[in-house]
BAKOLDREN-762736 format. One record per residue: x negated, y negated, z negated of N, C-alpha, C, O in turn. Coordinates in steps of 0.02 Angstrom, whole numbers, plus 50000, padded with zeros to 5 digits. Layout:
BEGIN
XYZXYZXYZXYZ ...
! end
This chain:
BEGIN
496455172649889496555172749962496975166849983497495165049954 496645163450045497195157050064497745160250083497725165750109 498445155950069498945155550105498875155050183498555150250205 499145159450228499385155950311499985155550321500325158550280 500325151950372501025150850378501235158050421501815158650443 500825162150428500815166650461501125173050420501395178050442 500985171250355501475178950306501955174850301502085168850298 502405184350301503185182050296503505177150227503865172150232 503305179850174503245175350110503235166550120503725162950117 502485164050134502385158450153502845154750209503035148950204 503015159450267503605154950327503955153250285503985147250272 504345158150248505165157550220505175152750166505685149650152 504545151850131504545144550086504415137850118504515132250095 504255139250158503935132650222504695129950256504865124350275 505055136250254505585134350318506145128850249506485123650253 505955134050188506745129950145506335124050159506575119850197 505735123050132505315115050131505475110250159505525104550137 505605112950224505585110650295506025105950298505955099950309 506705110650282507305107750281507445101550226507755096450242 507195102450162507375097850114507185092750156507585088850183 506275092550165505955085650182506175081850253505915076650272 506645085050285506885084250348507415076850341507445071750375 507855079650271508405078650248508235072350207508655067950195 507505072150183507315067250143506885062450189506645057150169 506815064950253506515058750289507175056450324507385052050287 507485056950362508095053650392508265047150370508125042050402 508515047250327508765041250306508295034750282508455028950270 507585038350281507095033950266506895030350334506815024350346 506825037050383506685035050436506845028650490506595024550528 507575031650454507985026850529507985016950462507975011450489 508005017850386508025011850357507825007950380508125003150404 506815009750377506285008750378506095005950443505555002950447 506455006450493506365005750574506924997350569506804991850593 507444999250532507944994050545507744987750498507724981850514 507574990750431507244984650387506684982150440506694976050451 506134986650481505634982050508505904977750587505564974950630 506454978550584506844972950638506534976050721506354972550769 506544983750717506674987450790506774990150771506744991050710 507104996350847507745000350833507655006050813507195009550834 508145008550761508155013150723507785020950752507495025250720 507925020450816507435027850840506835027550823506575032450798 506425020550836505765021950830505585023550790505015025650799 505895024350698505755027750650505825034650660505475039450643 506255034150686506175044550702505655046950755505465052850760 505475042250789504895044250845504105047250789503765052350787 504125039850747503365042850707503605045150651503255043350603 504065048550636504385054550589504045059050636503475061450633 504455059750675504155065350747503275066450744502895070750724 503245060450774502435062750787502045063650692501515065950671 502375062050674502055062150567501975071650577501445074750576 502565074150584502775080750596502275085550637501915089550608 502265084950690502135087150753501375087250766501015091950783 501235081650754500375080550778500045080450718499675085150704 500135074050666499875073850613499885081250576499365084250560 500455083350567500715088750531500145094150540499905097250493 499955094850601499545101050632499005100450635498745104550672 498505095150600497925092850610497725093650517498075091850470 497125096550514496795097150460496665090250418496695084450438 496485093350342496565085350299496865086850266496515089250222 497755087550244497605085950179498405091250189498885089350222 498385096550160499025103150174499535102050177499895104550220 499725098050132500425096550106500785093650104501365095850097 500605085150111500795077550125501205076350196500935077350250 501555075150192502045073850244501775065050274501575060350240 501835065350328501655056750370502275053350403502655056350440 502325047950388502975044150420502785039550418502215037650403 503555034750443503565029250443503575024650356504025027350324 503335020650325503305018250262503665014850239503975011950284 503805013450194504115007150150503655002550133503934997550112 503115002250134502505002050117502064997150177501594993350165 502334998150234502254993450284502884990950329502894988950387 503374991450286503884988850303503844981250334504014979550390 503594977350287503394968150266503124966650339503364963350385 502314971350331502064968450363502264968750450502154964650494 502594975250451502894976550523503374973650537503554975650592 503684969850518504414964850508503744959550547503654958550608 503324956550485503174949550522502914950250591503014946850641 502564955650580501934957950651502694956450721502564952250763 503274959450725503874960450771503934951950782503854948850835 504084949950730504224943450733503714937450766503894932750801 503074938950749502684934850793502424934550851502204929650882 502494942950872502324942150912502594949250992502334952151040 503354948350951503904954750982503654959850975503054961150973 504264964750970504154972050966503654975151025503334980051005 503524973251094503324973151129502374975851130502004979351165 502334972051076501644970251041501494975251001500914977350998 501974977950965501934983050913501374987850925500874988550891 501564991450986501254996251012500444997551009500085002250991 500344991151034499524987851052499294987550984498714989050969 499704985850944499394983550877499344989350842498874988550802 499544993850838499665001850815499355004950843499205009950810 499125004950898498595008350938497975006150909497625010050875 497825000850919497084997350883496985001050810496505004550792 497524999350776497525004950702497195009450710496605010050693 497585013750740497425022850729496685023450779496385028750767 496365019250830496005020850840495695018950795495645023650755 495405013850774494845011150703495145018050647494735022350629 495495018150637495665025850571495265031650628494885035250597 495285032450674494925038150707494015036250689493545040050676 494055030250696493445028250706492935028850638492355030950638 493305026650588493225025650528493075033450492492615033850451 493445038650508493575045650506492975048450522492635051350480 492795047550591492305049850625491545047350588491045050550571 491655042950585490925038750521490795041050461490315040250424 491695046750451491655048450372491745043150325491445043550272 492065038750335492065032850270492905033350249493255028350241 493105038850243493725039750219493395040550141493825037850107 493015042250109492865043450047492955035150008493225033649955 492635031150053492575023450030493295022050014493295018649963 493905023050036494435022150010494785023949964495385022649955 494195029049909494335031649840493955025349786493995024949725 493655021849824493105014449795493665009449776493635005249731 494135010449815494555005149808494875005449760495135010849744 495004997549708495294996949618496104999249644496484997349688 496115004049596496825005849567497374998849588497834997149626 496914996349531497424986649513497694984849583498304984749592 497334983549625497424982049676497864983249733498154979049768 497854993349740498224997749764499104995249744499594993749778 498924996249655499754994649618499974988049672500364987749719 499434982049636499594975849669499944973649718500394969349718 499614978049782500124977649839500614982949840501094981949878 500614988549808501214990549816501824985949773502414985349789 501424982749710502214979649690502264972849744502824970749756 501724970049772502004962749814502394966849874502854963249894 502384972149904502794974949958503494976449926504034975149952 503384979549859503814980949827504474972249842505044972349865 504154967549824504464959949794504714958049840505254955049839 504334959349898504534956049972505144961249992505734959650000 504874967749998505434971450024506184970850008506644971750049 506254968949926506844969249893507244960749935507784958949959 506694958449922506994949849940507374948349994507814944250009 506954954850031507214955350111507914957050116508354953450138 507974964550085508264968750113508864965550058509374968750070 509004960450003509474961149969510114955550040510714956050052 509704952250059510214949250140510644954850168511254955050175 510034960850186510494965950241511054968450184511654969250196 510814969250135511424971350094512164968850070512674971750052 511914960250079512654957050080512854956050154513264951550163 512694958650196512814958250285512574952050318512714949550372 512024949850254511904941250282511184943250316510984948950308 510774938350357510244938450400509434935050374509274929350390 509044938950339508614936450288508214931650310508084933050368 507834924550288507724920050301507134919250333507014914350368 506594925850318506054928450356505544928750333505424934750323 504824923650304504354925150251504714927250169505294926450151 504324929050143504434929350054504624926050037505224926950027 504334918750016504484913849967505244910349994505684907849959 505254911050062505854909750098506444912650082506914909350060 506484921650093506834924250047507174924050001507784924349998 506624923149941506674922249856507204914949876507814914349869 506704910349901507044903249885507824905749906508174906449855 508114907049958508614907849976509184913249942509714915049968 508904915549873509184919149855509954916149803510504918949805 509824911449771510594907149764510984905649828511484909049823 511014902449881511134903149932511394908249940511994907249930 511294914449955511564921949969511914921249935512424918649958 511914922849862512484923749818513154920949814513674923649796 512994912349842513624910949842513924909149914514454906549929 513484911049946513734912850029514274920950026514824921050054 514074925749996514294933149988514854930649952515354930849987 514974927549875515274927049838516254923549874516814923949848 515994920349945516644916349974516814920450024517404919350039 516454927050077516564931250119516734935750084516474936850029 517354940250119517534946350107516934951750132516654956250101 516864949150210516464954150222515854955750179515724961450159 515414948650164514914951050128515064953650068514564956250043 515684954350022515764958849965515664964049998515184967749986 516174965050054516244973750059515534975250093515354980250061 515174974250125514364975350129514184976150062513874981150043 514414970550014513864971649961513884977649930513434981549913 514694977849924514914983449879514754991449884514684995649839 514734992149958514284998449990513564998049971513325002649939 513084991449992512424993849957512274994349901511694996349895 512594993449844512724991249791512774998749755512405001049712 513395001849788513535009549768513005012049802512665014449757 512705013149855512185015049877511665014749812511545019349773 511525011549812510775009849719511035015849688510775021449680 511715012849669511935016349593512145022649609512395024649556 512195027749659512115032949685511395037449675511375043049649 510825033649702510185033849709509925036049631509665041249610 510175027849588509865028649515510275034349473509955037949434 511035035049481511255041549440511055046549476510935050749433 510945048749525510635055149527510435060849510510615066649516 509855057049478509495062749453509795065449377509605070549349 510315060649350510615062549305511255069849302511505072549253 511385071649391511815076349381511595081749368511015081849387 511795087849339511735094649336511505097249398511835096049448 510765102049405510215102449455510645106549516510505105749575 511105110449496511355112649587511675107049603511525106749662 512135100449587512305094749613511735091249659511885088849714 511215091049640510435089049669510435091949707510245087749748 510525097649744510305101249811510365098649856510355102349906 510455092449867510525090149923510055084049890509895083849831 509885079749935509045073749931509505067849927509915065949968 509365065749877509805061149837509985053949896510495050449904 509295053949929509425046949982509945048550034510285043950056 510055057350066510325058350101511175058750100511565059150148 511325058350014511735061549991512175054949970512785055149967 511735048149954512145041849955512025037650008512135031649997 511745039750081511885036050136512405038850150512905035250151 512495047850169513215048450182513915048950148514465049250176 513735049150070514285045750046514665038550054515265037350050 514105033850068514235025150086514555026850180515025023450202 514305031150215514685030850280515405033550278515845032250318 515455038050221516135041350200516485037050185517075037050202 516235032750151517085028850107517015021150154517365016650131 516605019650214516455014950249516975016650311517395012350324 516945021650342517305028150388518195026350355518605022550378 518225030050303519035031950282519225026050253519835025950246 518835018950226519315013350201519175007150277519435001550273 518855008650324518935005950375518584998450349518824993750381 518074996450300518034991250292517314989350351516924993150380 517394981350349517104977450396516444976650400516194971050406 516004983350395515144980650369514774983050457514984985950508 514204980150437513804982950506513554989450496513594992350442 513214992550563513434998150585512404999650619512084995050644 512205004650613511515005650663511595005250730511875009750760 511365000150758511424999350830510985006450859510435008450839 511395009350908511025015550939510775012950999511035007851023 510125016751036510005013851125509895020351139509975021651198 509685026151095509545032851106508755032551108508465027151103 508335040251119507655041751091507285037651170506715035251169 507655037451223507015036551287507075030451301506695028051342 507605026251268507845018751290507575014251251507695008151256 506935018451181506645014251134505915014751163505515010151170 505815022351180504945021251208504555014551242504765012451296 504165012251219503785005251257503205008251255502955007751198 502805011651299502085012451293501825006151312502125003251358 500995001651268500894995851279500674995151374500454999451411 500904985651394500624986751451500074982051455499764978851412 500044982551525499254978151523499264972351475498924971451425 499944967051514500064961851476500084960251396500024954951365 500204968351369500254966451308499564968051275499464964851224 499244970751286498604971951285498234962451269497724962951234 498294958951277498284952551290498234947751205497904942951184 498784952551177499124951051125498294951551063498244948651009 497844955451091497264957051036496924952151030496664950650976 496814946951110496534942351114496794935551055496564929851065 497244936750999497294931550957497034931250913496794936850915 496734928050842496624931650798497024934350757496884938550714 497764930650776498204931950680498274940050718498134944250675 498434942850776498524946750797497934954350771498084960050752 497394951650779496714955750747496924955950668496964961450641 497074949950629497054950350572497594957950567497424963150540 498234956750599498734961550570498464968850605498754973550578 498164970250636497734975950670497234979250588497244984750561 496894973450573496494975250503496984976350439496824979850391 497454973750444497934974450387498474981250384498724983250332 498604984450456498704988850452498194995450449498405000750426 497654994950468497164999150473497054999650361497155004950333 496974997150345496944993150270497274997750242497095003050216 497784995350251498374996950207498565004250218498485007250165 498775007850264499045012350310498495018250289498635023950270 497925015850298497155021650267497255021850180497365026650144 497175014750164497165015950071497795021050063497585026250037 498495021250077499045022450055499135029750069499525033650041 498645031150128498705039850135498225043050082498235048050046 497865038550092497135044250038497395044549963497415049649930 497585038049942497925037349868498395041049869498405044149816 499005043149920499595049049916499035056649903499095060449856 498705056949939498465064949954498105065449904497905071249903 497785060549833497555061949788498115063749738498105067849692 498525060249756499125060949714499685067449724500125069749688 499455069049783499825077549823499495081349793499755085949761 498905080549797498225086049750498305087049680498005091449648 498715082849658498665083149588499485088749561499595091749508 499845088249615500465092149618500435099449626500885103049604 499935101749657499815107649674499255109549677498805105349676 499065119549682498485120749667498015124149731497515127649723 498265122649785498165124149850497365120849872497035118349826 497145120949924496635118349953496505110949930497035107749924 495995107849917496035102149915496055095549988496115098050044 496035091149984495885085350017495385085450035494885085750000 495405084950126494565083050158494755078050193495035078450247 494495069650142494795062350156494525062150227495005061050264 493925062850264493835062150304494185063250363494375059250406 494265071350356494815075250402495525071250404495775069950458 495755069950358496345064950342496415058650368496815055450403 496215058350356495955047350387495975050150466496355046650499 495675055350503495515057050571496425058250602496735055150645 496635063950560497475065450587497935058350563498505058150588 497745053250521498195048150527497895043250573498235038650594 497285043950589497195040250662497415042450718497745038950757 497215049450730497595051850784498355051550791498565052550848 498935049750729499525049450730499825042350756500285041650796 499395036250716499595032050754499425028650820499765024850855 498535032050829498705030550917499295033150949499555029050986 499625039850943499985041850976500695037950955501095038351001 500955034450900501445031550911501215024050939501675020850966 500665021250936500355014550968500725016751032501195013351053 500455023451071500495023651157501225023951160501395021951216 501785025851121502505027751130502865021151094503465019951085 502165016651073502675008651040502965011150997503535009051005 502965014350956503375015550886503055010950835502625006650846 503325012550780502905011050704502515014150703502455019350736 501915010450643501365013750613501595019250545502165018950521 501415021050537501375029550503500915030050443500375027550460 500905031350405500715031550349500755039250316501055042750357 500565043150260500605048550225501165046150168500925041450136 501855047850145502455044250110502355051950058502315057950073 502325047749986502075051449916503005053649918503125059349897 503415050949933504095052049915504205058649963504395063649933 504135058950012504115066350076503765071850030504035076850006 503055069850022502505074049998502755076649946502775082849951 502915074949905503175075249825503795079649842503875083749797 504225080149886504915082849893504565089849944504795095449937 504165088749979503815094050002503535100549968503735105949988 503035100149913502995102749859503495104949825503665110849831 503725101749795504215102149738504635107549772504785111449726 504955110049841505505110649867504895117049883505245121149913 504275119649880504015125149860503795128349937503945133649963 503295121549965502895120950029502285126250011502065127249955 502085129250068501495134350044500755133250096500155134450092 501185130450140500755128450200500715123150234501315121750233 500365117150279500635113950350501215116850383501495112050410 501425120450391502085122950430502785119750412503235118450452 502785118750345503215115150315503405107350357503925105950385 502915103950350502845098250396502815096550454502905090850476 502625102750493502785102950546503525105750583503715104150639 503785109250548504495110550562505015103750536505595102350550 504605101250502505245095750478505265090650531505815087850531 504845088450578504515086450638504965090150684505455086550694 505005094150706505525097650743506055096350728506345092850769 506525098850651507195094650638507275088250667507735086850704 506745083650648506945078050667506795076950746506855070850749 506715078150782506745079450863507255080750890507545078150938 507415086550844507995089550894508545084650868508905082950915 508685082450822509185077650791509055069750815509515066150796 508585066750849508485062250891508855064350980509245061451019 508585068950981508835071851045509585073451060509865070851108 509905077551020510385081251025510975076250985511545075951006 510765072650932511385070650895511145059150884511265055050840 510865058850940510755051250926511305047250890511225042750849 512045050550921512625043350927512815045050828513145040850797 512605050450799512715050550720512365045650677512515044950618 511895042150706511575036250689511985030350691511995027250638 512465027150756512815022350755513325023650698513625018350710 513665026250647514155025650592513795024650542514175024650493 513245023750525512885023350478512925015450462512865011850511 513035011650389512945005250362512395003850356511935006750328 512404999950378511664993550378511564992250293511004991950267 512114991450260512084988850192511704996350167511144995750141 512015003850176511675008250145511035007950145510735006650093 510645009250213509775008850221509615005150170509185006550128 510024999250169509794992350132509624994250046509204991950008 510074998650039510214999849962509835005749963509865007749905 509455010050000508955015650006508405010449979508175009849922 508255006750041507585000250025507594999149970507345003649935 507854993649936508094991249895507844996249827507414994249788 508105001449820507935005149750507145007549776506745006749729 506815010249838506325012249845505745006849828505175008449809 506004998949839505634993449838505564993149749505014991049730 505894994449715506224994049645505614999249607505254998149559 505685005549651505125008849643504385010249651504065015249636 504215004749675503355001049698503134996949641502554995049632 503764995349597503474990149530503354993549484503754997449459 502744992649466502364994649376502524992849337502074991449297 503274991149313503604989549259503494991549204503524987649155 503314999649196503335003049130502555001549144502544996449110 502085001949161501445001449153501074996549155500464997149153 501494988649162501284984549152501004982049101500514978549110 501224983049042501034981348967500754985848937500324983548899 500804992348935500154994948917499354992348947498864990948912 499414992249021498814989249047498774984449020498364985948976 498924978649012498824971448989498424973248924497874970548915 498694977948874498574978348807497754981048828497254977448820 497734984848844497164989148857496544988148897495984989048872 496634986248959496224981049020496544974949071496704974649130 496524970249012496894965249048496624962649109497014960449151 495984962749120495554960949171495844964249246495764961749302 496174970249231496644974049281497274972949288497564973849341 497544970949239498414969249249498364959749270498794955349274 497774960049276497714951649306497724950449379498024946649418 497134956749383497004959649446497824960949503498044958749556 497974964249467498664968049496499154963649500499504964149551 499374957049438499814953249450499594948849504499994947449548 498874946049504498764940049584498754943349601499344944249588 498554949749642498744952249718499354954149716499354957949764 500144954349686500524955249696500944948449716501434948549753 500614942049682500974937449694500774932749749501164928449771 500154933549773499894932049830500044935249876500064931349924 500234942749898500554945349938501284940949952501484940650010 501604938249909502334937149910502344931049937502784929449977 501544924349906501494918849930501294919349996501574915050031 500884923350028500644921350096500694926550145500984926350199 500354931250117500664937450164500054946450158499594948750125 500314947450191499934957150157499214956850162498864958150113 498994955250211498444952750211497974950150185497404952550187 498084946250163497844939050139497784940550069497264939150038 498454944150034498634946349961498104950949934497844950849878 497994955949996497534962849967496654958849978496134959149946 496854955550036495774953650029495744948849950495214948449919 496374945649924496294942949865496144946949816495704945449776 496534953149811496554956449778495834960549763495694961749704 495414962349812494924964749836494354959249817493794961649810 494414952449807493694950349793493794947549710493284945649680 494624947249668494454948749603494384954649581494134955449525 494564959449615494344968049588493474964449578493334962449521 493094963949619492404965749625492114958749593491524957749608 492404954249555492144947249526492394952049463491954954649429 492874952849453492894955349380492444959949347492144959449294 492464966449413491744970149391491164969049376490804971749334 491034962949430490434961049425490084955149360489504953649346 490974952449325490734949949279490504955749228489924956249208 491104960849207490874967049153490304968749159489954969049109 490074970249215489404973849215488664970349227488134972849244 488864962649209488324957449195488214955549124487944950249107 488404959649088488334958249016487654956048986487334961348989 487294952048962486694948348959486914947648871487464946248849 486304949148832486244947448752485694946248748485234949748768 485634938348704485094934648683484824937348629485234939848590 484104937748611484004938648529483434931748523482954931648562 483534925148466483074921948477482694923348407482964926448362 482084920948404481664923848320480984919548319480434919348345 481314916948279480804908048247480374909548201480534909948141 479794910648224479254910748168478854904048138478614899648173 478834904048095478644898248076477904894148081477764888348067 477394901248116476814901148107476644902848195476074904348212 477144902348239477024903648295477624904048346478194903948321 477584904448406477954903348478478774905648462478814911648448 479424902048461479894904448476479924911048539479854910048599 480054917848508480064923648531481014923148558481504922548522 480964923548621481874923448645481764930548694481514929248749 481864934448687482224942048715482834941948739483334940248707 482824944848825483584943948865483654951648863483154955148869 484154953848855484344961648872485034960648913485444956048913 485004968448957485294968548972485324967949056484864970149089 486074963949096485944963549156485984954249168486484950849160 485454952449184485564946249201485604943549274485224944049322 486334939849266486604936749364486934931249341487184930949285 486944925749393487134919549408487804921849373487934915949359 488364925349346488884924749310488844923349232489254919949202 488164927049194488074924549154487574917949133487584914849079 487094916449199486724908349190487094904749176487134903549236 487434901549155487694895849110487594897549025487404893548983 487744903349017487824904648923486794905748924486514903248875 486324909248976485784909048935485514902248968484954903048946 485464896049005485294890449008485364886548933484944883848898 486204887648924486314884148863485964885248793485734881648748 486054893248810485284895348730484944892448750484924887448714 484324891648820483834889748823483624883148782483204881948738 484234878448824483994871948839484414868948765484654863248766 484484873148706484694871348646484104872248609484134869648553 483464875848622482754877148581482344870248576482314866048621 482024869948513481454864148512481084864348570480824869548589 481014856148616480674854648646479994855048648479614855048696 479894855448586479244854648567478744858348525478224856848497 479194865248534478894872448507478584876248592478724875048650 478054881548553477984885648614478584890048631478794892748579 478974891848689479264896448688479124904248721478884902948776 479144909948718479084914448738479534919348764479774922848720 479724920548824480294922848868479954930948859479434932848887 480284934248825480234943248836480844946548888481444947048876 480484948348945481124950449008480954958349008481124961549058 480634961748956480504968248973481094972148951481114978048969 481704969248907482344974048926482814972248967483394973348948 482754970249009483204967349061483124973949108482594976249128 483854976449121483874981149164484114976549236484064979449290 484354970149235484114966349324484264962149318484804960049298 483854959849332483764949749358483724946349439483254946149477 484314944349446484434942849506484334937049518484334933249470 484254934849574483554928949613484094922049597483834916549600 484624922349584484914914649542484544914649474484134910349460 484734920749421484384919249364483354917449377482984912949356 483284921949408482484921849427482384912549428482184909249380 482554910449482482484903249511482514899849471482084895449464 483264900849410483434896649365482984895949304482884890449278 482624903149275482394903349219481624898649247481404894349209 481284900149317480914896749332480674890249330480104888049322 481364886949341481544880349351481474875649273481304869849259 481614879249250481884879349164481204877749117481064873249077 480824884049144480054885249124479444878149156478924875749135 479774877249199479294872149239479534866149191479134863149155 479914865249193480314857949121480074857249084479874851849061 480004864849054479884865548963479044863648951478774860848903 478684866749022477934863549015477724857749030477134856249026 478324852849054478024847349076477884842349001477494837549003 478174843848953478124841348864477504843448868477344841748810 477094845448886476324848048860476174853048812475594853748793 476664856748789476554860948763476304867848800476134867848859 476304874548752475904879748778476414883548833477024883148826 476094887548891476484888648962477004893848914476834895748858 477724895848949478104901148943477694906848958477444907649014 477604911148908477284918448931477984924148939478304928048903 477964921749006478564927849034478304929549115478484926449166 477894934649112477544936749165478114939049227477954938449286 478584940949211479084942949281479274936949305479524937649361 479264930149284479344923149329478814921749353478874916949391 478234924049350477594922949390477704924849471477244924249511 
! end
């Protein structure tokens, strides 16, 4: 029998749920808003609507929707080129194409998409994020693309190394990490509280009582951040780099929910995933933060995962944590301004730490290097140029690599002495492998008959066709007897 949030059993596990994941979005929330360079509410706005709307819409039971780490990068540059202003418009375009896309049913196509790839950009978000956020952590102001970053990273060090202030920044994000990473090492009732929540407000505690000099979350409150888009900004679609980041969030924002909710599915034994239905409530989530100008929204495996675990039985779970965070936008905004900029930073920072395939890098290599190749260029092309740009890279060696494996072509040649060189192609023959059978070819006596057998060829595609043609027309112009290979006819 299904679970409803409707037995008493199921509420009362939904409600503890509620609360953990409430506790475990906060601090992500408000980071995630400040790493993407607008103000910290608007992360709690599409916490809110993740909660509230998403939460209540069919798809996928259990997975909690927010704001990401995950599009942190790209929502930083998107602000930057073309103001927060813009955001809106550009987030709207998203979630409608995710509605759109939903409605077509091609949420399944985003299970097509290579693993390698997925990792890929999560570790280049991963590379960028850290590069970023290690500035906010010494109280310094990050330089703005990736490679910019990175480059500037001596610089920081010995810029921090001559300021007090930037020690004591550092020294808070710093304990912030090492808060985060011992953690999970304490004895499990010490854990009852969500480890991110538990070393942001320890870093505001000893930031508070030693009075030191770090920055602080600028507050404006929940109605002083709303920008629904206006005409003018509407305007903003008419560019292309503007379309491009419209496709890059639509991209990214769709792969990253369906890959969580396969990965939610695998946590629990509840209903499964209907990608379609899914892809539809994360479209419908970010039109609705597009129209309120928030961030884009995503399905966050770190919520989902703490959702479960914390012994979710239903949607209700997620939707009450959506409420916490409302009423705590509403009722308690100014608890946001004491909060360190360096902490979020050191939240980021280890979460960015946590997007890299470190331990699974070298097994892959050992095993399918063709994938840990895959995964290292789209991670480092993300870092060289930008999210975009990184994943369509990533996306056309996924499908060159495949397409080399699964062009596998084997020659057999067999010289009779009393008659026609017999050469047999098996297999799949495509313009990736024409170079290795030209070279058999055009290595045979000129001046023997040759005989092309194509009857195990499971496909011959119109480069090899043309080529073997071309080849055949050569070999008869010596005057010898025609190629008998009837499929070049």
């Amino acid at each position: 029998m299904r679970t409803t949030a409707f037995d008493p059993p199921a509420l009362r596990a939904d409600f503890a749920a509620s609360l953990v994941v409430f506790l475990v979005a906060l601090p992500l929330c408000v980071g995630v808003a400040v790493a993407s360079g607008v103000p910290a509410e608007l992360g709690l706005v599409t916490g809110i609507v993740g909660g509230l709307l998403t939460g209540l819409l069919p798809g996928s039971s259990l997975q909690v929707s927010g704001p990401a780490a995950g599009l942190t990068v790209l929502v930083y540059e998107a602000v930057a080129e073309f103001g927060v202003a813009a955001l809106g418009v550009i987030v709207l375009a998203a979630g409608l194409l995710q509605l759109l896309m939903g409605v077509l049913r091609l949420g399944r196509l985003f299970r097509a998409i290579s693993v390698s790839v997925v990792h890929g950009m999560l570790a280049g978000i991963g590379l960028v994020l850290i590069a970023g956020q290690l500035y906010a952590l010494a109280g310094a102001k990050a330089r703005g693309s990736g490679p910019a970053n990175i480059a500037g990273l001596p610089g920081l060090v010995a810029d921090t190394a001559r300021s007090s202030t930037g020690l004591a920044s550092l020294a808070v994000g710093a304990g912030t990490v090492a808060v985060l990473v011992l953690w999970k090492k304490l004895p499990a009732k010490a854990r009852a509280l969500p480890a991110q929540l538990a070393a942001v407000g320890l870093a505001t505690a000893v930031v508070a009582v030693l009075g030191l000099p770090v920055a602080k979350v600028e507050v404006k409150g929940l109605l002083g951040v709303i920008e629904p888009p206006s005409a003018s900004g509407l305007a903003v679609l008419a560019d292309a780099g503007a379309i491009a980041t419209v496709l890059a969030f639509t991209l990214i924002a769709s792969a990253e929910s369906l890959f969580s909710a396969a990965a939610v599915d695998r946590l629990h034994d509840g209903p499964r995933t209907d990608y379609d239905k899914e892809l539809i409530a994360q479209g419908a989530g970010n039109t609705l933060c597009g129209l309120l100008g928030a961030l884009p929204m995503t399905a966050v495996i770190v919520r989902s995962a703490a959702n479960v675990q914390a012994g979710a039985r239903t949607k209700a779970s997620r939707v009450m944590h959506g409420v916490w965070l409302l009423l705590f936008a509403a009722l308690l905004p100014a608890a946001l301004g004491v909060i360190p900029l360096a902490a979020l930073a050191g939240v980021l920072v280890h979460a960015g730490c946590k997007l890299l395939p470190v331990s699974a890098i070298r097994p892959l290599w050992r095993s399918h290097r063709g994938e840990a190749v895959v995964l290292v260029a789209t991670a480092v092309a993300i870092v060289a140029t930008n999210m975009f740009e990184g994943v369509l890279l990533g996306l056309v060696l996924a499908v060159l690599k495949t397409a080399w494996e699964t062009s596998s072509v084997h020659l057999e040649v067999t010289d009779t002495a009393d008659g026609p060189i017999r050469v047999a192609i098996l297999g799949n023959a495509t313009f990736l492998r024409l170079p290795r059978i030209l070279d058999t070819l055009e290595a045979l006596p000129r001046d023997r008959a040759i005989e092309l057998d194509l009857s195990a060829l499971r496909h011959l595609d119109h480069a090899c066709r043309t080529a073997l043609q071309d080849w055949a027309g050569r070999h008869n112009e010596f005057g010898v007897d025609p190629v008998h290979a009837p499929a070049l006819r």
